[in-house]
C-alpha positions as CSV (number, residue, x, y, z in Angstrom):
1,X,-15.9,-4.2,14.3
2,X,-17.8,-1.4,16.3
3,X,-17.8,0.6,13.0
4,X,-18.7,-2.3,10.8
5,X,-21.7,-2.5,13.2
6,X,-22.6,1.1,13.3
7,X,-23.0,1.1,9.3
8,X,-25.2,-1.8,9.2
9,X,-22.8,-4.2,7.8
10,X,-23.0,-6.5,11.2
11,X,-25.0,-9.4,12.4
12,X,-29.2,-8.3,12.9
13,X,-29.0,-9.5,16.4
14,X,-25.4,-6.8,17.1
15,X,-27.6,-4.0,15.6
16,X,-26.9,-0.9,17.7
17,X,-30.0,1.2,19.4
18,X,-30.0,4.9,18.9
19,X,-27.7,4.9,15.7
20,X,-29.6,7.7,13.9
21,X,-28.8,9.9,17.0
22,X,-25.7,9.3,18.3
23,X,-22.1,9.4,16.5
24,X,-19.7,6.8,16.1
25,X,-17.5,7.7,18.6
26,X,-20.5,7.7,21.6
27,X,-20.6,3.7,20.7
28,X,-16.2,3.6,20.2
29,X,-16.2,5.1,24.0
30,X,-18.9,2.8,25.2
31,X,-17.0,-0.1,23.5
32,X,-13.4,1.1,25.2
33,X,-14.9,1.2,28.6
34,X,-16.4,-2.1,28.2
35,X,-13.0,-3.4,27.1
36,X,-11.2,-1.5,29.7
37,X,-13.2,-2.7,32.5
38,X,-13.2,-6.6,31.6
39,X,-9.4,-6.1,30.7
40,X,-9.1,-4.9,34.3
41,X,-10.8,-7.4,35.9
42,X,-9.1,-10.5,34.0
43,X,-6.2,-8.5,35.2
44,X,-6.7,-8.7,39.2
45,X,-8.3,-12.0,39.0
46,X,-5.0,-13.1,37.1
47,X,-2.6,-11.3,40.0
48,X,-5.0,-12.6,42.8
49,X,-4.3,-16.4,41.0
50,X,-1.0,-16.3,41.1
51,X,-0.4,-16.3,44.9
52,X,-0.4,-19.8,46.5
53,X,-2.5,-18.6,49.3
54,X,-5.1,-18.1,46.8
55,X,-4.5,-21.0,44.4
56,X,-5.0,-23.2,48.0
57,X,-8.1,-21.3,48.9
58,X,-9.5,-22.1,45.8
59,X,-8.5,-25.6,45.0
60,X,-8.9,-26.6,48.3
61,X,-6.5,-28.8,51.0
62,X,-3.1,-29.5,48.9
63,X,-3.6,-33.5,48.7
64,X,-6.5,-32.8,45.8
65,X,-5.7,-34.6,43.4
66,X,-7.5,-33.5,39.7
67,X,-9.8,-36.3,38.2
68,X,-9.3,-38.8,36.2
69,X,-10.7,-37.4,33.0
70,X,-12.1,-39.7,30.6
71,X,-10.6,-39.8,26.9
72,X,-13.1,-37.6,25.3
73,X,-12.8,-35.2,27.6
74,X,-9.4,-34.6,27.4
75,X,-10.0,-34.6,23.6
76,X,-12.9,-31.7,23.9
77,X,-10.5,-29.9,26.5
78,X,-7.2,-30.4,23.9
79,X,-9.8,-29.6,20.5
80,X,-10.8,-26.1,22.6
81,X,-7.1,-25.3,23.3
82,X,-6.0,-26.2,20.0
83,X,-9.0,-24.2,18.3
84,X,-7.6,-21.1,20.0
85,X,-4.5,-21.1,19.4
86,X,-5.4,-22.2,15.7
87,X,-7.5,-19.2,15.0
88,X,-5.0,-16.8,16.5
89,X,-2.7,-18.1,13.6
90,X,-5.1,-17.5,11.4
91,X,-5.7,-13.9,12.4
92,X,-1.8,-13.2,12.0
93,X,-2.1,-15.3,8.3
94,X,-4.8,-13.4,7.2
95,X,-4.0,-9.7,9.0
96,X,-7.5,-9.9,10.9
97,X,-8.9,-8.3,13.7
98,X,-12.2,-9.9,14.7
99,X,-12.4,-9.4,18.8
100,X,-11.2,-11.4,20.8
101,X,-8.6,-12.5,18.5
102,X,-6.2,-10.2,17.0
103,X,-3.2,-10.2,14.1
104,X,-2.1,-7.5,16.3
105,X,-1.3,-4.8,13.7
106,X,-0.2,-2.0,16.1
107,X,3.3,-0.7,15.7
108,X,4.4,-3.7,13.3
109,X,4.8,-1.8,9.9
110,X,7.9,-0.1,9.2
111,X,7.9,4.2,8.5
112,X,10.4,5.1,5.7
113,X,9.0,8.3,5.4
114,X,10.0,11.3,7.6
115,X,7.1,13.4,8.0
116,X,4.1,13.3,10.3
117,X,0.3,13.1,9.1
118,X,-2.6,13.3,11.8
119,X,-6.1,15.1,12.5
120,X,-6.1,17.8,14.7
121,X,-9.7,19.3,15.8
122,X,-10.0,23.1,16.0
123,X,-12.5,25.8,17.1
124,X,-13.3,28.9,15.5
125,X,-14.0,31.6,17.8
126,X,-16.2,34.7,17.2
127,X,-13.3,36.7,16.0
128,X,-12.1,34.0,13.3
129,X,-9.1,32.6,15.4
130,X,-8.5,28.6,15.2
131,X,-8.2,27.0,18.7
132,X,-6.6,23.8,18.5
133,X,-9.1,21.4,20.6
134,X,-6.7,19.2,22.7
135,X,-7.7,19.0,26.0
136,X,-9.6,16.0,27.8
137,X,-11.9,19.0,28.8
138,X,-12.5,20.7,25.4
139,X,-13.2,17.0,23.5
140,X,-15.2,15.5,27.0
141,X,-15.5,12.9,27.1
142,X,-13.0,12.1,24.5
143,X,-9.2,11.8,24.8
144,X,-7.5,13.2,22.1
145,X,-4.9,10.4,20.9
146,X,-8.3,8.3,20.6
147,X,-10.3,11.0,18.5
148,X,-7.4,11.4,16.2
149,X,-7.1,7.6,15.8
150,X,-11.3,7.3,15.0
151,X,-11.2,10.4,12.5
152,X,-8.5,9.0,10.7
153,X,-10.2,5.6,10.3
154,X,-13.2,6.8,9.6
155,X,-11.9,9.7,6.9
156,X,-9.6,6.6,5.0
157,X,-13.6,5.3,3.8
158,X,-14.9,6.8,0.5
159,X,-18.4,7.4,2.7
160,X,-17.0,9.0,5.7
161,X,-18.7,12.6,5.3
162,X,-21.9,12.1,7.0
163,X,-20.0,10.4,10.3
164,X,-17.3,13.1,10.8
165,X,-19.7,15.9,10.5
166,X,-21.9,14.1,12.9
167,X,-19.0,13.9,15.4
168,X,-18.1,17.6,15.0
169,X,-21.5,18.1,16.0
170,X,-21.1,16.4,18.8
171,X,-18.1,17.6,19.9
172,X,-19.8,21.0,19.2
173,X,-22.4,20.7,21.1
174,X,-21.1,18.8,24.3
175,X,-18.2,21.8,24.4
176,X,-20.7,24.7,24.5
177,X,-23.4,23.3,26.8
178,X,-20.4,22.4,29.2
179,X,-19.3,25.7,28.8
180,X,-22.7,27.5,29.3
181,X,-23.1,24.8,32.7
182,X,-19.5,26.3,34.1
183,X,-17.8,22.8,33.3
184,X,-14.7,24.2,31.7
185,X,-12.9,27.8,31.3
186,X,-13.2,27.4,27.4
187,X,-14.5,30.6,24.8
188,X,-17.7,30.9,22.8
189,X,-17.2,29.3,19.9
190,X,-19.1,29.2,16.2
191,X,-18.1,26.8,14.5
192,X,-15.5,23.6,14.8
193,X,-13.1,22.7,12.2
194,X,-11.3,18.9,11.0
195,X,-7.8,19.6,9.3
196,X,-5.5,16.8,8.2
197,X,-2.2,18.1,8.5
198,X,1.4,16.4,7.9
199,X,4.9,17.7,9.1
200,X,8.6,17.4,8.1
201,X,10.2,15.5,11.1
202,X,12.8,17.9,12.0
203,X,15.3,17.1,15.5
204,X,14.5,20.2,17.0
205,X,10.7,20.3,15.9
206,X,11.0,23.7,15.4
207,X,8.2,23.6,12.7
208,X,5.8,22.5,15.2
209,X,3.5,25.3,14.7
210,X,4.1,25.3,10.9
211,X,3.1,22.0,9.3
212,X,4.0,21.1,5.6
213,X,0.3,20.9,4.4
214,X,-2.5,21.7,6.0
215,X,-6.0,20.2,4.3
216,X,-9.1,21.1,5.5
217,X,-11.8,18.0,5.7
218,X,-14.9,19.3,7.0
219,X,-16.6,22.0,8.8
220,X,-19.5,22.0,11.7
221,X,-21.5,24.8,12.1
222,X,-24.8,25.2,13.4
């Protein structure tokens, strides 16, 4: 949805501010900590509830009784219950994913294959060497599993070139002027790299370092 958003294809009044200078991934992190904070939330308020002491604080002496409620209000309360759980069905039917409702895709294919494809972000230093970029310091304020999961989305569309440089830009730049402010240990580096790279799945992973195929998908450098 956040991406839909990003290229224009959203609702005029969702329009983002700032899209011409800041990268997919500064709105995807905005968007996670939004989610993570209201998820947490909902999540306390929901442990709080579940203690009597609570639940009698709230709802007062324990010889309330709840209203009477009148016919259509049962009906409005029953329609909104019933809508819900109707459109969550339709997100499984129709493999959707439009927040808050989910088809709830994660994990629920099967893998027949035995190899191992994913994006891995390097830097080149001034001697030519490759480092691997891994760390929640080197991709700040990025975590890896998250980056790898946005730049493979974003590389599966035909128009995805202009966004991934942009983020290797950004990744770029946020490394070296944390560097150059003493934020991290990391090396001078010129340039940063996006391979896509697939392994055999071996039992001792002993081609860890060696992957099958290694493609490169684009290149930052200033």
């Amino acid at each position: 949805m956040v991406s839909a958003i990003y290229r224009g294809e959203g609702p005029a009044f969702l329009a983002l501010r700032g899209v011409n200078s800041n990268p997919l991934e500064f709105y995807l992190r905005k968007w996670i900590t939004l989610a993570t904070t209201v998820g947490s939330v909902l999540l306390i308020v929901g442990i709080l509830v579940s203690f009597p002491a609570v639940r009698s604080w709230i709802s007062g002496p324990a010889s309330w009784t709840p209203p009477n409620l009148s016919r259509r209000k049962r009906l409005v309360v029953n329609g909104a219950v019933l809508s819900i759980i109707g459109i969550g069905l339709l997100q499984v039917l129709l493999g959707r994913d439009d927040y808050p409702f989910s088809s709830y895709p994660m994990y629920s294919s099967v893998r027949r294959e035995f190899s191992q494809k994913e994006m891995r972000l390097f830097g080149v230093t001034e001697q030519g060497h490759e480092i691997h970029l891994a760390t929640r310091q080197q991709l700040y304020p990025f975590a890896q599993d998250r980056m790898k999961m946005a730049l493979k989305r974003m590389d599966s569309r035909a128009d995805a070139g202009k966004d991934i440089l942009s983020t290797l830009e950004y990744v770029f730049q946020t490394y070296e002027r944390r560097r150059v402010e003493g934020d991290h240990g990391g090396i001078l580096l010129t340039s940063v790299r996006l391979y896509e790279m697939e392994w055999d799945l071996l039992a001792d992973a002993s081609n860890i370092s060696t992957p099958r195929t290694k493609r490169l998908v684009s290149e930052y450098t200033p």
